[in-house]
N, C-alpha and C positions, 0 to 999 in steps of 0.2 A: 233624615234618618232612613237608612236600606231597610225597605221592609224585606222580610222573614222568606216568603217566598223565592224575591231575585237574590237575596244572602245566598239559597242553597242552589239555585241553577250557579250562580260565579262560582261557586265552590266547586261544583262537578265539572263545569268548564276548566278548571283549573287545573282537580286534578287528570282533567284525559290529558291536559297540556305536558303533564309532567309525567307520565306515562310514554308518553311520546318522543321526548324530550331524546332518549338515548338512538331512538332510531332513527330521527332526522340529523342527527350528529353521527352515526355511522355514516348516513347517506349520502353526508355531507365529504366527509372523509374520502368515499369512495370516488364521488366525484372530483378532489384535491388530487388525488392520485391521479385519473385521467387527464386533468388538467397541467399536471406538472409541464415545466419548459423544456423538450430533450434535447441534447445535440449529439452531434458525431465528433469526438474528438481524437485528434492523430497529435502524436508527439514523439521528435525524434532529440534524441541527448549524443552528443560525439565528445570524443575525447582529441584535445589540441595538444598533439605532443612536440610538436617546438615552442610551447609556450612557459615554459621555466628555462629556456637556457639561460637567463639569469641566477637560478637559484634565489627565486625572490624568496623574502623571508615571512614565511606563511605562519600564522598565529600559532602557537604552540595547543591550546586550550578549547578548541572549539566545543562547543555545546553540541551534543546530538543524539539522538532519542526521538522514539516513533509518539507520533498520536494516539490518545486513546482512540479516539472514534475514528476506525480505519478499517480501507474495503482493498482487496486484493483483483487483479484480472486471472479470470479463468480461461481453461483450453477447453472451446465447446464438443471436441474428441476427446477428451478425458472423464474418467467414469466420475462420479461422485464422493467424494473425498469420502472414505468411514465418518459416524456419529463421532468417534471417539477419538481420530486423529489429531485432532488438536483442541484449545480449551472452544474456542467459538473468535468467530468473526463480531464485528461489534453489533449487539443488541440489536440497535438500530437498524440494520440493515440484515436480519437473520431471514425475514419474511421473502427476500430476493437470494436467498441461498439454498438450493432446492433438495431436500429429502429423499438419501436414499429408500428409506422405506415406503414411501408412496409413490416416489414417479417413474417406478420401475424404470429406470433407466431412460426413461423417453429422453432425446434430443433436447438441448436448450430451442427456445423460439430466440431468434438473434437480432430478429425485427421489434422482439417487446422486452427481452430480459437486459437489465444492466450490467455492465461490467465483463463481460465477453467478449475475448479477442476475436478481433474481423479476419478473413482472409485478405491476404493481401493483394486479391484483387481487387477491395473494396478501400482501398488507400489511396488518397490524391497524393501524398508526398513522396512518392515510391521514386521518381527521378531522380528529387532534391539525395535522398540517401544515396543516392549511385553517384551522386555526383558527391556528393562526402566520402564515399567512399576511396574513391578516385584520386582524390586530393590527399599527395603528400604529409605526412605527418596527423593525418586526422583520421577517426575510427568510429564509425558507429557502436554503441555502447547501447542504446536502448532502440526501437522504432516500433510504434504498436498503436493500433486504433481500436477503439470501441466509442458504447452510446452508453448515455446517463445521463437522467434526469439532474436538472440542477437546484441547486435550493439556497437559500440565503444562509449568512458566515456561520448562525448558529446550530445549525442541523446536516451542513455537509460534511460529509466523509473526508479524511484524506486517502489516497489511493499510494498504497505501498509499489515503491518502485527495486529493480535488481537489475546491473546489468552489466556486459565486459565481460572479462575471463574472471571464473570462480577462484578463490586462493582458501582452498579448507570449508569453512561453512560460512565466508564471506564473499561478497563478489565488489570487483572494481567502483561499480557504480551503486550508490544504496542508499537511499531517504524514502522521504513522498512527496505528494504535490498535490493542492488541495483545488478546486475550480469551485468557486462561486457564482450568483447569480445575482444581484442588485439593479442598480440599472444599469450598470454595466457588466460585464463579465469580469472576472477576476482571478487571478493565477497567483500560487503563493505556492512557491520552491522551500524545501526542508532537505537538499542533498548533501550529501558528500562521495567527492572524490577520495582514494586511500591509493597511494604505492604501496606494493608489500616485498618483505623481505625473506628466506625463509629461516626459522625459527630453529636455529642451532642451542638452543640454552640460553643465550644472551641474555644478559639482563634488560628486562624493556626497556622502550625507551621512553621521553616523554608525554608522548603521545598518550589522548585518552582512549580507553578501549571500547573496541565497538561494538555498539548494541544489536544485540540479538535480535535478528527481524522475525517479528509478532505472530507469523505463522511457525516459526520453527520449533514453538511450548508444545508438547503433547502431554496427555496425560496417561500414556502408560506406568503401569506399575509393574516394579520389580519385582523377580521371582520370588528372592527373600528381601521383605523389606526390613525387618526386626535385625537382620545383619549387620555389624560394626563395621564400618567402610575403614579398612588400613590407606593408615597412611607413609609416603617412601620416606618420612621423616622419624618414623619409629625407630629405624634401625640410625643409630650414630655413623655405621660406616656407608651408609648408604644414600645420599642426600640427592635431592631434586636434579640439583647442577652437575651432577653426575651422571644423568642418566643420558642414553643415546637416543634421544627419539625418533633413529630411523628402526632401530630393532626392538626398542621395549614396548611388551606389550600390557603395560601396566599402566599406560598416561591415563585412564579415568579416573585416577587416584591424584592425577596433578593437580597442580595449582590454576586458575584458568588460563592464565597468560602461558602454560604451560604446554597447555592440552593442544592450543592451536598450531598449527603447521606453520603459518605465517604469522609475521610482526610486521604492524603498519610500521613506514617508513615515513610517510609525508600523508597530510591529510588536509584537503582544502576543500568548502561548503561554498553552496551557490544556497544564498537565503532571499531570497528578492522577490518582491511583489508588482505585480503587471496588471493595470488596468487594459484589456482588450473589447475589441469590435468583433462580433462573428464576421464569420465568413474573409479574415484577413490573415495573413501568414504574419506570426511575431515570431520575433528572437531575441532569446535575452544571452548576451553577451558573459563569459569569464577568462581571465586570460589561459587557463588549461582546460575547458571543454563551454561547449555552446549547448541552447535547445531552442531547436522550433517547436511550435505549433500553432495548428489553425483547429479551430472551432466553426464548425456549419450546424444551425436548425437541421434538427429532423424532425419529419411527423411520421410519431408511433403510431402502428397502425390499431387499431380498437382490437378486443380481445373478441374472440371467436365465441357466439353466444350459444 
């Protein structure tokens, strides 16, 4: 039997323990953070344009649609996006998205912030593009490097990609691509390629239509929002397929497939998963466009105390 005296010293031992408890778990935290694995990663995507002269016949149906948990690359010359410009970046990753209210505008640190486009002096594959470039029938469509911490399948981001020539408020090139950390590195492709046509009335075609990239939600609100939105359907003699969409200035009343300027025409995904080595140059092969890239360790430098 515990006598009565050592009963109340374990009891006060116990509770400093749990007292405690949240701050060795902060501490712990903070240290995770320091600890993370970072790299430098460069990734270039081209587009193979003698690669249909078959007109292969490319799945009508493809699946496509962004990740929830998704992080975008920033221009570290560009000011800070408004609070209100769009709904939010994912949750997860708000604490690496910096306030304009507080850091009055200071500079990113590009040596410790994720997700920051490099200068392109700070790119090993700057040849490999020039010589894509160079080549016949091929186009660069994406080429960009930054650092970011990596973390295992269930807590990483995917990173929203755009690239090519813009057609309306879509571009040539548009998914993401998500990089893991396990024991090995890990690459996992979510793109698509889109031809576009432009958008005379036509009735669409089979094609699914494509998703809005994740940054382009705002939450502004209308001057009158209690306002009845007319529609070009109201009037009998006046119907959708009638209208000119180079002169009416009424398409935010269209139907969506209406409002766009452009209609895909053909749309082919690059879905595929790569297990990688740092420090090695991959390619993953499609017969209308390719992507490198190489992943190297970086060590981040500690925070300015």
């Amino acid at each position: 039997m515990i006598q009565r005296p050592f009963y109340r010293i374990a009891q006060r031992i116990l509770s400093s323990l749990l007292i405690a408890l949240p701050v060795l778990l902060l501490s712990h935290g903070s240290l995770a953070d320091d600890d993370e694995r970072w790299f430098q990663v460069e990734v270039i995507i081209f587009a193979r344009g003698n690669g249909d002269s078959g007109e292969e016949n490319w799945p009508r149906n493809p699946t496509l649609s962004y990740p929830f948990h998704w992080v975008e690359l920033r221009d570290p010359d560009a000011p800070p996006p408004s609070r209100f410009s769009r709904l939010s970046e994912s949750w997860s990753e708000s604490r690496s998205v910096r306030d304009p209210l507080t850091d009055n505008l200071t500079p990113p640190d590009l040596e410790r912030e994720p997700y920051y486009r490099l200068p392109s002096s700070e790119r090993e594959l700057n040849r490999h593009a020039v010589a894509l470039a160079r080549h016949s029938g091929h186009r660069v469509l994406f080429h960009e490097a930054w650092r970011q911490p990596f973390r295992d399948n269930r807590e990483a981001p995917a990173l929203v990609i755009s690239g090519g020539d813009a057609y309306g408020s879509h571009f040539e090139l548009e998914g993401s691509i998500r990089l893991t950390l396990s024991r090995y590195l890990h690459l996992n492709t979510n793109l698509w390629l889109t031809r576009f046509d432009p958008n005379t009335g036509q009735t669409p075609g089979t094609w699914p239509q494509l998703p809005n990239r994740p940054t382009r939600y705002s939450v502004d609100v209308p001057a009158q929002i209690d306002a009845p939105l007319s529609s070009p359907f109201e009037n009998p003699e006046r119907n959708a397929w009638g209208l000119d969409l180079r002169t009416d200035t009424t398409t935010a009343n269209l139907p969506e497939f209406l409002r766009e300027p452009y209609l895909p025409s053909r749309i082919v995904t690059m879905n595929q998963q790569r297990r990688m080595r740092s420090e090695e140059l991959h390619y993953l092969d499609h017969p209308l466009m390719g992507l490198l890239i190489r992943i190297t360790p970086y060590d981040r430098p500690k925070a300015a105390r």
